[in-house]
Every structure is written in structure tokens, then in C-alpha cells.
C-alpha positions, -999 to +999 in steps of 0.1 A: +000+000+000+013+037-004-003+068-002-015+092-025-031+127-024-053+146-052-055+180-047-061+213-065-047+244-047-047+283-055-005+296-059-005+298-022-016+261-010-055+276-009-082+248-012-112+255+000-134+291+020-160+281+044-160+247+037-164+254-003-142+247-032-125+276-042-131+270-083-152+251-108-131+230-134-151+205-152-114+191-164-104+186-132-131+171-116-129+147-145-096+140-141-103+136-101-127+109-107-100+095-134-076+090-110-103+080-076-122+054-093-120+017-077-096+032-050-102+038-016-103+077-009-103+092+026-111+124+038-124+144+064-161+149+079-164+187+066-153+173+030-179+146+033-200+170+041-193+197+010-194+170-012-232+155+006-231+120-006-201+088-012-186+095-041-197+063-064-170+032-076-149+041-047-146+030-011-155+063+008-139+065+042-144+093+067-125+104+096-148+120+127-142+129+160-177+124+162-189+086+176-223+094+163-217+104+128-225+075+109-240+085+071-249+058+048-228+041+023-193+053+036-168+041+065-161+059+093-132+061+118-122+081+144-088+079+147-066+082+113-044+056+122-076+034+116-073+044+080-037+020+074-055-011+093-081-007+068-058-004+034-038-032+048-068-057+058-085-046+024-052-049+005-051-085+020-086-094+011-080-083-025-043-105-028-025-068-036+004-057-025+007-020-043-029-006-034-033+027-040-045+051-008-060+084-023-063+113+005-088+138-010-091+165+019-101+190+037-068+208+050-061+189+085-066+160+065-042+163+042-015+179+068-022+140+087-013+123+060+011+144+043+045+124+060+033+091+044+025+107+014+043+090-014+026+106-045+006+138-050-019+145-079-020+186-080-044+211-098-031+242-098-055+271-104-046+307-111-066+323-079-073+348-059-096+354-032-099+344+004-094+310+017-097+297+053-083+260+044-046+253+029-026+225+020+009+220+032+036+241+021+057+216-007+095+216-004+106+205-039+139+196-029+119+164-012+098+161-045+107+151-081+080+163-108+070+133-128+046+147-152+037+187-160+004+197-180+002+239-183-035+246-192-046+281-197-061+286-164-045+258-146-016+232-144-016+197-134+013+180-122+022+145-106+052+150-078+065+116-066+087+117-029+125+111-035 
């Protein structure tokens, strides 16, 4: 198992203002599902929450401090450590040995995860405006850039760990 995050930021790690995406790119969300499908994703309560239903062909896991959140059709934990125990017992039951964990948000989310992060899908939009939810600050020197798309409004980009 390793662990992945997609994510589409503004130039200054911006992903989201009171609890909302930040942006509207039909290419991007089609890429986002591109890369999603048949994988498990995780993600926070508020994401859950903005997005208002599990995301279909995936496994939709959510991480709560909240015992009594329990929404249809998705699998909660409360304690993100949970989250590897259930890659590794799924990874089992499938006979795999190189599943793929996608982290898809919100902001505390992704700064959990980010030190097992092993790959990161990024959008990167041309924005600006206010934003009350970041991703963490990227030290290239850590990161090698395995593939660059420049669109006219936004760039995608696959960064792997060295």
C-alpha cells in the first residue's frame, strides 16, 4: 500500500473558503474521478459533508471525532491511524500488494497524512480570493516532478517523494 493525495490548490496552497471549493473545473473534476475510481479515498467529515453524498465506484472512508456520525454508504473512523489497518486488511482481502490510498481532503486532513505521502496528484488554479483551508507548504527539494500539463487557467502535475 502507499499513499497518495489529489488536490487542486490556488499559488499559495489555498483549497477551500467556508468549507467550499475555491473554483469550478469540469477538467479537473474529470480528471479527479479518473484518478479516484476503484480506489479507496479518505477524507475528512467537513469534505464529506461539502461534497453530501459517497462518491460512487470508490470505497468512501471518513475520519470523525464524532462517535455518532454514521451517514450511509461510507466508513467511518475516528482515529486516522484506523485508515492503514483498513488499506492493509483490504489490501489482503483483494491479494495486492501495491494498493493505491488516495487522501482527497479537507486541509487537516491532508497535513495527517502528508509524511506518508508517497505521490501527489496537483491542480493548480490561477486564484485569488480568500481561503480559510490550505494545503501544506511543498519543499521541492523532497519532491521530483513526474509529469507537468500547463493549461490556460490551470496546471496539473504529478510529484512523486525522493
Amino acid at each position: 500500500m502507499f499513499v497518495s493525495m489529489v488536490v487542486a490548490t490556488g499559488p499559495e496552497g489555498e483549497i477551500g473558503y467556508q468549507n467550499k471549493l475555491l473554483w469550478h473545473l469540469p477538467e479537473d473534476l474529470k480528471n479527479f474521478k479518473k484518478i479516484t475510481t476503484g480506489k479507496i479515498i479518505v477524507m475528512g467529515r467537513k469534505t464529506y459533508e461539502s461534497i453530501g453524498k459517497p462518491l460512487p465506484n470508490r470505497t468512501n472512508v471518513v475520519i470523525s471525532r464524532d462517535e455518532s456520525f454514521a451517514p450511509e454508504g461510507v466508513i467511518v473512523v475516528h482515529d486516522p491511524m484506523m485508515v492503514f489497518d483498513l488499506a492493509l486488511e483490504t489490501e489482503e482481502e483483494l491479494g495486492l500488494s501495491d494498493m493505491e490510498l488516495m487522501v482527497i481532503g479537507g486541509g487537516e486532513i491532508y497535513k495527517y497524512f502528508f509524511p506518508y505521502t508517497q505521490k501527489i496528484y496537483q491542480t493548480k488554479v490561477a486564484y485569488k480570493g480568500p481561503a480559510d483551508a490550505f494545503f501544506p507548504k511543498i519543499d521541492l527539494s523532497s519532491w521530483e516532478v513526474k509529469l507537468k500539463e500547463d493549461h490556460s487557467d490551470y496546471s496539473f502535475s504529478i510529484l512523486e517523494r525522493v
